[in-house]
N, C-alpha and C positions, 0 to 999 in steps of 0.2 A: 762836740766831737766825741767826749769821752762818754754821751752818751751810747754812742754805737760798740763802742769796746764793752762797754757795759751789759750789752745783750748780747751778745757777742761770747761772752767770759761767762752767763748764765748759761746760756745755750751749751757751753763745753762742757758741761757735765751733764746734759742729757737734752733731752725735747722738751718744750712746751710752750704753750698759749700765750697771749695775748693778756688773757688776764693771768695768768699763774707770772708774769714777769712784772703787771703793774702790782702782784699783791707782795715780789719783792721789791721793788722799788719804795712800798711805801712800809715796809719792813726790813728784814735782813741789808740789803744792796745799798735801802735808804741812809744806813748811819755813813755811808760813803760817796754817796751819788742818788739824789733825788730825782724824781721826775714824774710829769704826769700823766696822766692817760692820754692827753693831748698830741705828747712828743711820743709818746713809746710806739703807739700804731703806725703813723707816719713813718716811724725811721725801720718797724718791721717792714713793712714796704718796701721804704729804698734798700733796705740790705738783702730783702728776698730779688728785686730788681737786678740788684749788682752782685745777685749771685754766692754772694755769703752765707746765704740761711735758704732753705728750701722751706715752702707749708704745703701741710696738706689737709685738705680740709675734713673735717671727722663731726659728724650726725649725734649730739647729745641729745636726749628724750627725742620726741617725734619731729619737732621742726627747729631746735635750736641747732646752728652748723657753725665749729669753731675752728680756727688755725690751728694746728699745731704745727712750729720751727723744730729745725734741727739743723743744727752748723752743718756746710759743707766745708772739704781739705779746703779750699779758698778762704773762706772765713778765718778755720782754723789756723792759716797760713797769717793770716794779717793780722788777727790777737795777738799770736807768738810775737809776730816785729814789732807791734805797738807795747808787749809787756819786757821787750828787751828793750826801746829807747829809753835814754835820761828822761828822770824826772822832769818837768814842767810845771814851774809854779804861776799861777796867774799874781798881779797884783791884787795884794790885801784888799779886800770889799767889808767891813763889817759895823752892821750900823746898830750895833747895842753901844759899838765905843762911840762914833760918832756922835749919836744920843747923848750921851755921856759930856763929851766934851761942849757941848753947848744948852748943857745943864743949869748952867752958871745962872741963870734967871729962874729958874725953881727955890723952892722952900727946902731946905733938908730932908725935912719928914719924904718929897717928891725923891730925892734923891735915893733918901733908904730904902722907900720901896722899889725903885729901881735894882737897885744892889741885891735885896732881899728878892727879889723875882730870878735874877737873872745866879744865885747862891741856889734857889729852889731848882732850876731847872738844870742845871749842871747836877745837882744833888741824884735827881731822879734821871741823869742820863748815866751819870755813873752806875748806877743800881743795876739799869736795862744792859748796860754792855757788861757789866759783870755779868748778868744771867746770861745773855747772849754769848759768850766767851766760852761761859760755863758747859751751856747746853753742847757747842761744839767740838771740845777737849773731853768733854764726857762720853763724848759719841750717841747724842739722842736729837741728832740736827737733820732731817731726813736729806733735803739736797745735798748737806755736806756730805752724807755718809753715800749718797748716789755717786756723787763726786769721785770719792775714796774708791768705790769700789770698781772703776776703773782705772788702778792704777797699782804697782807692785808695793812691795815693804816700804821701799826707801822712796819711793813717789807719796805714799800714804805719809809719813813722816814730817815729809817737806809740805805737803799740802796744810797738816795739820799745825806747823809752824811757822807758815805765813800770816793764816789766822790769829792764830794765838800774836804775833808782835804787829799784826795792823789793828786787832784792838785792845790788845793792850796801848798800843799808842794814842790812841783815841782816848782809852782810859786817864793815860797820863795827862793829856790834853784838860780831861772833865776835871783831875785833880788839879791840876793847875788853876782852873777858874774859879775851885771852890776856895782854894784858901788865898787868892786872888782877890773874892768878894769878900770873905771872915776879915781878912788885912782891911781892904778898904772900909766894912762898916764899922770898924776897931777907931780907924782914923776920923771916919764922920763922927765919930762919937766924941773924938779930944776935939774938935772944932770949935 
């Protein structure tokens, strides 16, 4: 379902394609909501169906013909209620711990690589949302800055400040699991 808010919430800052939304998905949108080419087409469909996004179709080189969306007030109308309900958390799913927990039949050495992977990859996500953060408080984001520019001072503001604490939160999340893994391979090591 929050895939649909998802295209949805792209589309509110301007039009575009089919692929211009999977190349956020597997970029920008991705560090919050994933999806594949698979899901994204289908649901441009039902949301062009039920009237939330309009396409039209537009002639690139001589015979390539591609969508391009654009939210209608109906669309725009149901983001709004879906970005004003309470949060919804799903139940926890994550299977690097579950891994983990049933580790207890491995070698050590199995284990530290474990830890040491899972220390690298937090390492290098941290980096990517600092840049990513970066690029958009700097103002060299082109969507964001599409975004921004429909909207006044203090619309500009708040826009720019949502971002900045949804990943900064993420951030804190990546620092958490790094010194999370530093702790734990500290501990395999007094073993």
């Amino acid at each position: 379902m929050a895939l649909r808010y998802a295209i949805l919430g792209y589309l509110s800052s301007g039009p575009g394609s089919g692929y211009d939304l999977v190349q956020q998905m597997d970029g920008d949108l991705g560090w919050f909501w994933a999806a594949s080419h698979s899901q994204i087409y289908p649901e441009l469909r039902n949301l062009e169906t039920a009237g939330l996004i309009e396409g039209t179709a537009t002639t690139v080189g001589e015979r390539l013909e591609k969508r391009v969306y654009s939210l209608t007030e109906e669309g725009a109308r149901q983001l709004q209620a879906w970005t004003e309900k309470t949060p919804q958390y799903r139940p926890n799913r994550d299977a690097e711990r579950l891994q983990l927990i049933f580790a207890d039949g491995n070698g050590v050495e199995s284990i530290r690589a474990h830890l040491e992977t899972h220390l690298d990859h937090f390492t290098r996500r941290r980096a990517q949302l600092i840049g990513m953060r970066d690029r958009i408080l700097n103002r060299e984001h082109p969507r964001v800055e599409q975004r921004l520019a429909l909207k006044d001072a203090q619309g500009r503001e708040l826009s720019l400040f949502l971002r900045d604490i949804a990943y900064g939160g993420d951030l804190r999340r990546a620092e958490g699991e790094i010194a999370w893994a530093k702790e734990s391979l500290a501990r395999l090591d007094e073993l």
